[in-house]
N, C-alpha and C positions, 0 to 999 in steps of 0.2 A: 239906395245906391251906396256903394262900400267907396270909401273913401281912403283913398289910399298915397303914401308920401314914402319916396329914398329919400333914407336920409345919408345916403353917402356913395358914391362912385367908385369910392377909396380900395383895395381889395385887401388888405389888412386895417384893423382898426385895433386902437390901443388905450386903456384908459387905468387911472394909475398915477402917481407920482414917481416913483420906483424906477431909478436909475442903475443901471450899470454898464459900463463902454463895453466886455465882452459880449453883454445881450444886446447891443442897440448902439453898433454902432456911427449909426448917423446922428445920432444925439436923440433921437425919441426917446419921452419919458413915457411908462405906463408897461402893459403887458400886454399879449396879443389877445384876444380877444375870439374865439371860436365861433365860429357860422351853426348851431346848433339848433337841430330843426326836428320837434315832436311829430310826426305822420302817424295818423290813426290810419289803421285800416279798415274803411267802412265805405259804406256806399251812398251817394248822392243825398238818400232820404235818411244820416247817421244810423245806418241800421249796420248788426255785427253780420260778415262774409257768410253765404251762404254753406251749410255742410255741400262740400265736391258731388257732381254728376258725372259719373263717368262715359254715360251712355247721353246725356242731356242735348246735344246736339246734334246728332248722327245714331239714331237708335235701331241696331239690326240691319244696315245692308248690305245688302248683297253686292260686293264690288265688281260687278262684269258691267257698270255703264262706265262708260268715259264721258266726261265732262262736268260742268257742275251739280252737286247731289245735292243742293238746297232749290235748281232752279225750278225744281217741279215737273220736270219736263220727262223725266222717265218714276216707274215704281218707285219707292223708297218709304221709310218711315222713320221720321223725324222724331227727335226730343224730346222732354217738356219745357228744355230752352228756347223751341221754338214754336213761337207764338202762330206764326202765317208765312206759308211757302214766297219765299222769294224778297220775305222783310229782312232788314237787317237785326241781327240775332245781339241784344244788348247784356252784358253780365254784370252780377252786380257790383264787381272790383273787378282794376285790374288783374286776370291771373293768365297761367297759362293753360295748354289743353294737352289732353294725354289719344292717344288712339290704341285700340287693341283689334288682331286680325286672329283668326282662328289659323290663317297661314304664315308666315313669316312671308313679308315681300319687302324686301330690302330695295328692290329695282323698281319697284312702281310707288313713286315717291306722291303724298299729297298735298297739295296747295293751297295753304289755306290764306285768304286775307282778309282786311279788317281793319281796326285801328289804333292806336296806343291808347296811353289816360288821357293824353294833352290832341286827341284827334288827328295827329298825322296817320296817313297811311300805311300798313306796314305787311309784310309778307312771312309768311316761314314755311319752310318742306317739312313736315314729319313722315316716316316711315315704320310701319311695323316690322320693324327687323329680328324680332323671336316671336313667334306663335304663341297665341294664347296669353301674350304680357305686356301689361301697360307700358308703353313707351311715351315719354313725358316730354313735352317741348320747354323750351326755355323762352319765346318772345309773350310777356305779359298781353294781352287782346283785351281790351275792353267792346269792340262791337266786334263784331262775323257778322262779314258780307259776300264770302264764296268761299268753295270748300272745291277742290277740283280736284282731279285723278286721273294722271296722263295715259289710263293703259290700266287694262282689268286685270283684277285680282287674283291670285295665284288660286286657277281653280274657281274663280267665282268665290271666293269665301267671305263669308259674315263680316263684318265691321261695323265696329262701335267709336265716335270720337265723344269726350265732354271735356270736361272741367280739371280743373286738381287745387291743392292747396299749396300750389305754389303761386304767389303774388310778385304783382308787379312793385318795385320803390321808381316815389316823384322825382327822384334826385340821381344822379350818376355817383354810385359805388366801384369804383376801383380798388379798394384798398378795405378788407374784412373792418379793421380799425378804426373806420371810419362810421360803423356800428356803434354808438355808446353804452346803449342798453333796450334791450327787448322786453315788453309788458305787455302782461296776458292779463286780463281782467283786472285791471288797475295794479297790478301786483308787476314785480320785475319777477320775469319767468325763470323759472328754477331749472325749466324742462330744455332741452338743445332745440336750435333753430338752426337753419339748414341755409346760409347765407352766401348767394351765388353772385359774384361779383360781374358786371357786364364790359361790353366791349366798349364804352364809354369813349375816350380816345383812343381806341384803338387806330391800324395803322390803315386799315380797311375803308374807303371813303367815295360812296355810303356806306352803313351796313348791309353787310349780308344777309343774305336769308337759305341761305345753304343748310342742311340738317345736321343739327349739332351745333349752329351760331349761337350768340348770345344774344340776350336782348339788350340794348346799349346801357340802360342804367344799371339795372339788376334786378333780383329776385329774393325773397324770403321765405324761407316754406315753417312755418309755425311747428315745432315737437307735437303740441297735440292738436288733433286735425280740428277744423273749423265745423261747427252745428249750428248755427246760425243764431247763436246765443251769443258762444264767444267771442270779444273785444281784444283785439291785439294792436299793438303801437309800437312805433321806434323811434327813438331818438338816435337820430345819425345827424354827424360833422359832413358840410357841404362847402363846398372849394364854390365860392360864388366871382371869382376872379372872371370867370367868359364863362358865355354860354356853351360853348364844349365842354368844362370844367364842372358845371353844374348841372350840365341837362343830358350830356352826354350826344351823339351825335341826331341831330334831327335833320330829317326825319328818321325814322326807324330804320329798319331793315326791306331795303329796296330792292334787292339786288338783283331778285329773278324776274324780274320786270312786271307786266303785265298779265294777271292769272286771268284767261277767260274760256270760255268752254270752247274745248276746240273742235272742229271741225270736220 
C-alpha cells in the first residue's frame, strides 16, 4: 500500500531566508516556491504510447446504420482496438481520436463516449467536415464505451475513427507557460510540440462536448510521432490552489447528455 502524507493546505509555500518588503509584503521571509510536476507519458504497465491507429477503432464502415457502431447489432468491422463487440475499448494513454469520411458530413455529427485518465465520464461530437481528411478531436479518451451516429452518412460512405498522437495532460493547462520543458527519450526535445491549452476554468459549467470543445486540462501532441518505443515527459507548473485550478473542471465534457442508440 503507497503511503501517502499533505504536508501542507497552504497554497503558496515559501522557504528561504530572503527578505524584501516590495516582494513580501506581509512580512514572509523566503521565495515562492513552484508546484512542479514531472508527468511521463506512459501507460499503466510504464510502457512508451503506442505508434497512432487511425483506423483502430472503427475500421471500414459503412455509415448508412444509425445508432451505435460498437453495439454489434448491425454489419460493421471493427479495429485491432477492439478486442470483443460491445467491451469497453481501453487505450493505452490518455489521447485523442481523429475520424476520416470518404464524404465530408459536416451535419451528421458522431458521438463518441467514454472516459478521462481520472474515470469520470465524458462525451465529445466529432464530424468529418472535409472528405477524405483526418479530422482530429480534442477531448483526451482513455476508455470507448459508444460511438453513435445520429443519421447516415452522406451517401453511405466509408468511415474510419482511431487514435492520434495527441495526448491527454493530468493537470489543467491554461497558460502554454505553464509548460517547463518537454523530454523525448530522456533528452529535452529539440523538436516542437504542439501544446493545446484546455477549457480548464472556463466559463462553461460543465464542459462541453460540442465539436471543436476543448478537453478541460489540455493536450500535447509530440513533434515526432509516438512508435511505441518513444518516451516523452513534461514538466509542467500546477496551480494546486482548488481543485478547478489543478484538475480543471470535473467531470469532463457533459454537455450533450446521454449518447444511446436511438430508436
Amino acid at each position: 500500500m503507497t503511503t501517502r502524507h499533505t504536508i501542507t493546505h497552504a497554497d503558496e509555500l515559501y522557504s528561504g531566508n530572503a527578505y524584501l518588503d516590495a516582494y513580501s509584503p506581509d512580512g514572509r521571509r523566503g521565495i515562492k516556491r513552484s508546484h512542479l510536476v514531472l508527468h511521463h507519458i506512459e501507460s499503466t504497465a510504464a510502457a512508451a504510447p503506442a505508434t497512432l491507429d487511425a483506423d483502430g477503432i472503427v475500421c471500414s464502415t459503412v455509415g448508412t446504420f444509425i445508432g451505435n457502431w460498437l453495439s454489434g447489432s448491425e454489419p460493421y468491422v471493427t479495429g485491432a482496438l477492439v478486442s470483443e463487440v460491445g467491451e469497453t475499448i481501453v487505450l493505452d494513454v490518455p489521447r485523442c481520436l481523429q475520424i476520416v469520411c470518404c464524404t465530408a458530413n459536416a451535419s451528421t455529427p458522431v458521438h463518441i463516449k467514454g472516459t478521462d485518465t481520472y474515470g469520470q465520464t465524458m462525451y465529445e461530437v466529432l464530424c468529418a467536415t472535409t472528405a477524405q481528411t483526418a479530422v482530429f478531436g480534442n477531448m483526451a479518451f482513455k476508455t470507448i464505451t459508444e460511438i453513435s451516429c445520429t443519421g447516415k452518412m452522406a451517401g453511405g460512405r466509408q468511415t474510419t475513427i482511431g487514435t492520434s498522437d495527441k495526448f491527454g495532460l493530468p493537470f489543467n493547462i491554461t497558460n502554454k507557460n505553464k509548460i517547463v520543458a518537454l523530454i523525448m527519450d530522456g533528452q529535452t526535445a529539440t523538436v516542437s510540440y504542439a501544446i493545446a491549452t484546455g477549457q480548464g476554468i472556463a466559463t462553461t459549467t460543465p464542459a462541453t462536448a460540442t465539436f471543436g470543445s476543448l478537453d478541460v486540462r489540455g493536450t500535447i501532441t509530440p513533434g515526432v510521432a509516438a512508435n511505441g518505443t518513444r518516451r516523452y515527459a513534461v514538466l509542467m507548473e500546477v496551480d494546486a490552489s482548488t481543485r478547478l485550478t489543478a484538475f480543471g473542471q470535473v467531470p469532463n465534457a457533459t454537455g450533450i447528455g446521454a449518447v444511446s442508440t436511438p430508436t
